[in-house]
C-alpha positions in Angstrom: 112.4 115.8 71.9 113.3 112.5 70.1 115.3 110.3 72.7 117.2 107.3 72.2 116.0 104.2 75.0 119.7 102.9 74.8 120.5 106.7 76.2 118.6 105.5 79.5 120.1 102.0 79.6 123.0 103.9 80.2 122.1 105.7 83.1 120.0 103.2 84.7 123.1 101.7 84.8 125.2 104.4 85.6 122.7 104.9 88.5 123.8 101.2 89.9 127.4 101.4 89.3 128.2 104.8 89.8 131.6 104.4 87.8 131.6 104.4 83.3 134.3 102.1 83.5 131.6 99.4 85.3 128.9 100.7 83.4 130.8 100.3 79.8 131.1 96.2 81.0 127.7 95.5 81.7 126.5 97.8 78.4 129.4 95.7 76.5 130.1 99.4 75.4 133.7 100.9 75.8 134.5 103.8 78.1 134.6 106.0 75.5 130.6 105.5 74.4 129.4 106.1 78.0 131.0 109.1 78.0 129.2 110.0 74.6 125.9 108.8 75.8 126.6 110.8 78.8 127.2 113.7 77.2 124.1 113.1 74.9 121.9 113.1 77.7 123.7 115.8 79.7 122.7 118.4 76.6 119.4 117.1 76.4 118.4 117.5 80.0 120.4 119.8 80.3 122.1 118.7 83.4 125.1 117.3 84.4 123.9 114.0 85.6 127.1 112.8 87.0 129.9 114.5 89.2 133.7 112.9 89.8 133.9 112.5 93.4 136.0 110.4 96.0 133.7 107.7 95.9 133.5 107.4 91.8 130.9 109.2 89.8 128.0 110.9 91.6 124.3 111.2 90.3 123.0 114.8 90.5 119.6 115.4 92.5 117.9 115.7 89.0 120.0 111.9 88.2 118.5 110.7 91.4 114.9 112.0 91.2 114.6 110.5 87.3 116.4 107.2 88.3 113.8 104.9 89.4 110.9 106.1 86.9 113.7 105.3 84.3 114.2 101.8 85.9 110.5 101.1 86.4 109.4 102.4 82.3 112.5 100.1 80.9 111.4 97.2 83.1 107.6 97.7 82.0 108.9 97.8 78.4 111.0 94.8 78.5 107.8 92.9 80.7 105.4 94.4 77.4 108.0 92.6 74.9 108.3 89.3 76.9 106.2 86.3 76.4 103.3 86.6 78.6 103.2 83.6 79.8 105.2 82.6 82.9 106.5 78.5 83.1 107.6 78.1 86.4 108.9 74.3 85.5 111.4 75.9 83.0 111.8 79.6 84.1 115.4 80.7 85.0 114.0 84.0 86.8 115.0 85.4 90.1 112.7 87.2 92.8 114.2 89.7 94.8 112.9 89.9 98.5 113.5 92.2 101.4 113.6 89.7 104.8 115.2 90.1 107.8 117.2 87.6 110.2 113.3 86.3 111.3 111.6 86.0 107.9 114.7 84.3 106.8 115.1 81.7 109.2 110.7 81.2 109.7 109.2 82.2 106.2 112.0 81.6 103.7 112.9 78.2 104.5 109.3 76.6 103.0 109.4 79.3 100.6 112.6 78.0 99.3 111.1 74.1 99.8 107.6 75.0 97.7 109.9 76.9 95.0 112.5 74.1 94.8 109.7 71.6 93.9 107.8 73.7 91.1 110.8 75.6 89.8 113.6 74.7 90.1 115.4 76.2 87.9 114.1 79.6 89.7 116.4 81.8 91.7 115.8 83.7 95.3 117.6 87.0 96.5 117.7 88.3 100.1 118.2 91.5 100.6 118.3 93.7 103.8 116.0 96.3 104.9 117.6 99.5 103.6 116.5 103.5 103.8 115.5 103.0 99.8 113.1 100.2 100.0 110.2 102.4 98.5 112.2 103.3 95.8 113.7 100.2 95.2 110.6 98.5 95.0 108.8 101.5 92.5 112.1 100.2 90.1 111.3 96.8 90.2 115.0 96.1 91.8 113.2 94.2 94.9 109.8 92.7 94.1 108.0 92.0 97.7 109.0 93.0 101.2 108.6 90.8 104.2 108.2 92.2 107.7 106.1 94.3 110.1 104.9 97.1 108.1 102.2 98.8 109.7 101.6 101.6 106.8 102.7 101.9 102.8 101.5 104.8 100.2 98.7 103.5 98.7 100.2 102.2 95.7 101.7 99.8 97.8 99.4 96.6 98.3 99.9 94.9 102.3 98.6 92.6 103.7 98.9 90.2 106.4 100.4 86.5 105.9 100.9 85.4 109.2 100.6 86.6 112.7 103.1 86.1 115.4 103.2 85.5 119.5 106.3 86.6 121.3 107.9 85.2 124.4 110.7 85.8 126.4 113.9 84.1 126.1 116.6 83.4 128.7 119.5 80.4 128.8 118.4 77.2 129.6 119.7 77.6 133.6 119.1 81.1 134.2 117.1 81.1 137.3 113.9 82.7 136.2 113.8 79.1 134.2 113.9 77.1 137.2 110.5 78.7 138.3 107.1 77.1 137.6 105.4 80.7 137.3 107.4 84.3 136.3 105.2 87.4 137.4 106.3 90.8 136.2 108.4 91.8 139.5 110.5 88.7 138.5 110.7 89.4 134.9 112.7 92.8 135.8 114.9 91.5 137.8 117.5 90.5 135.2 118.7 92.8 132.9 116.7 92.6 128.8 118.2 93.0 125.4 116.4 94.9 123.7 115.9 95.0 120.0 115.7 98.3 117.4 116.4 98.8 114.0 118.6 101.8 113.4 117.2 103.3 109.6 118.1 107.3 109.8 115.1 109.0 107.2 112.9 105.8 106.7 110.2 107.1 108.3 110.3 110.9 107.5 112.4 112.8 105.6 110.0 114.9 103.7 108.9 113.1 101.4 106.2 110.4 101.2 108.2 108.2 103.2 106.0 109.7 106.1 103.2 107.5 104.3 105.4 104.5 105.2 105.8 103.0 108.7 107.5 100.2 109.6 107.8 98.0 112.9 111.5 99.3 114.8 111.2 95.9 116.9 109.5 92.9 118.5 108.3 94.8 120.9 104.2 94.2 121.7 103.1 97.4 120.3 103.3 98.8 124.1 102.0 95.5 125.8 105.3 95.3 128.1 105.8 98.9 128.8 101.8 99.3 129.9 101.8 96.4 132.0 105.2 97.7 133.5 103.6 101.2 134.2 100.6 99.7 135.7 102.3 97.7 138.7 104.9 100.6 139.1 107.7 98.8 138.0 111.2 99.7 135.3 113.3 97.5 133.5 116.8 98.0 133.0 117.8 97.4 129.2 121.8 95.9 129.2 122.3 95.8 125.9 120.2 97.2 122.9 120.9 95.0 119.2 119.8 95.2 115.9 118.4 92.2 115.0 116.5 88.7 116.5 119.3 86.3 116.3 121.9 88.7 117.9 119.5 89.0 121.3 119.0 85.4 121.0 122.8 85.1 121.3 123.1 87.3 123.9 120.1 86.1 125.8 121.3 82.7 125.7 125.2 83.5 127.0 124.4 85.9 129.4 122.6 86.6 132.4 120.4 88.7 130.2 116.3 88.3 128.8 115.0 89.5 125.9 111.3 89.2 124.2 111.6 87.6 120.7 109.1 85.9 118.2 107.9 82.7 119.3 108.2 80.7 116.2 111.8 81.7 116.1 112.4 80.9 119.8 110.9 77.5 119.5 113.5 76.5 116.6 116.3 77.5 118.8 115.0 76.1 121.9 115.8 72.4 120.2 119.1 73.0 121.3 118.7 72.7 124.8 120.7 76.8 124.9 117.4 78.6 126.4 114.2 78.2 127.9 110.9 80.1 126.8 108.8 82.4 129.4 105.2 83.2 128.6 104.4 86.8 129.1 103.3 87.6 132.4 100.9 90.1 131.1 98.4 90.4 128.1 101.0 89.9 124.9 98.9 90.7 121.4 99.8 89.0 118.7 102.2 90.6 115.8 100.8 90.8 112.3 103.6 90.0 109.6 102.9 91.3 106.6 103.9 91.2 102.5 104.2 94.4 100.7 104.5 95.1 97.1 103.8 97.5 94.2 99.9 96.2 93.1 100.0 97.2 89.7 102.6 94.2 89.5 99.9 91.6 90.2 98.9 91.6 86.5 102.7 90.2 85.9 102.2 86.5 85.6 105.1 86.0 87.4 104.8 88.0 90.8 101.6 86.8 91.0 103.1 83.2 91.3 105.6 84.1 93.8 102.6 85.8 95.7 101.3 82.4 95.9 104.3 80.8 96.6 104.9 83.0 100.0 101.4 83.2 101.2 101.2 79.1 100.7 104.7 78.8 102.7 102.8 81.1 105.5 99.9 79.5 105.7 101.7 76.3 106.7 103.9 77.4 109.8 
């Protein structure tokens, strides 16, 4: 079967924007030769591709399943046509990294600092943690992932850039800050905000995302609960939240605790809001870690950026 590359252009786009009238302004194409190249491909692969719905044009599970080899081969032929070199004094490129609220306020700020100074013409995207991350990553939409991941497929190269303590947080008068010592009995005695991730199918949904684990929380891999077990004693969660900075909010305007990474802590604690609690209990240490795809190393480019972020985690 002889197939034309521009026919997949068109629905790697199509994929993304889910609408031909979208698709046609990114192509530069008109309406009408989406449509056409639609139709082209829907013979072909014999398959429909795309169904009208309320929420524009929807991809068929044969659309979805071919969608991010497509992506990944048309980004590998593009990197196979592109100069091999990579100039990162006069490179316009942009790296796309998954972070959440404590990566982006510990790890990306010297990221941003080292790539300001050696490229500057270089461009960063955040993006959030999403239920697509593995395939977003196997089409070259996001290129590293930064975060707690405790298990990838093995195509998936991870490895450890910094690890991180945890302490608990209150506001700068609550009264477990006025003591010189907090043992455990005192810890539970206020209410904690606790802090979980809410990503329905991430983890298993039948596929090989069962290969893939990531950390839910800040919690000490058990540390709290075991200790809590031990001397017979509960907590009572107030309020559960979905991310660092909004338990740091509540822990610091409320009558509230909650266990947070300590790095993060100590760059709010400049404000005189809250005061820091050392565990009462034996707290490991939380690994955070980079993942991305490893054949990508051999890109000049990604293997810069590696650099970049393991050089910004090796200073905090």
């Amino acid at each position: 079967m002889s197939l034309d590359l521009n026919l997949l252009r068109v629905l790697d786009v199509m994929l993304e924007e889910r609408s031909v009238t979208r698709a046609g302004a990114r192509l530069g194409l008109t309406q009408s030769a989406v449509s056409h190249a639609l139709n082209r491909l829907r013979y072909m692969l014999n398959d429909e591709l795309f169904l009208r719905g309320p929420a524009g044009m929807q991809p068929t599970p044969r659309a979805v399943e071919m969608g991010p080899q497509i992506h990944a081969a048309l980004n590998q032929l593009q990197a196979a046509l592109s100069p091999s070199d990579f100039d990162p004094s006069t490179s316009e490129r942009q790296f796309s990294v998954v972070a959440g609220a404590y990566a982006s306020a510990v790890l990306v700020p010297p990221v941003v600092s080292r790539m300001a100074q050696a490229a500057p013409h270089v461009d960063l995207f955040i993006a959030e943690l999403a239920t697509d991350i593995l395939e977003r990553i196997d089409a070259r939409r996001i290129d590293f992932m930064v975060g707690g991941v405790l298990a990838a497929p093995d195509r998936f190269a991870r490895e450890t850039i910094f690890t991180e303590a945890l302490a608990w947080v209150v506001r700068a008068d609550h009264p477990l800050a006025q003591r010189n010592q907090v043992d455990l009995e005192a810890l539970v005695s206020t209410p904690h905000v606790a802090i979980s991730r809410s990503l329905p199918g991430l983890i298993d949904d039948g596929t090989e995302r069962r290969a893939f684990v990531s950390r839910a929380s800040w919690e000490d891999s058990g540390a709290f609960a075991a200790a809590l077990a031990a001397a017979g004693l509960t907590r009572r969660v107030g309020v559960t939240v979905p991310d660092t900075y909004s338990a740091l909010s509540v822990a610091s305007r409320t009558n509230m605790a909650t266990l947070l990474p300590r790095r993060l802590a100590l760059l709010s604690a400049q404000s005189g809001r809250i005061a820091l609690i050392d565990p009462p209990y034996d707290s490991p240490s939380v690994d955070v870690t980079l993942l991305y795809l490893r054949e990508r190393l051999a890109e000049p480019a990604i293997a810069w950026m590696r650099d970049i972020i393991r050089a910004a985690a090796a200073s905090l």
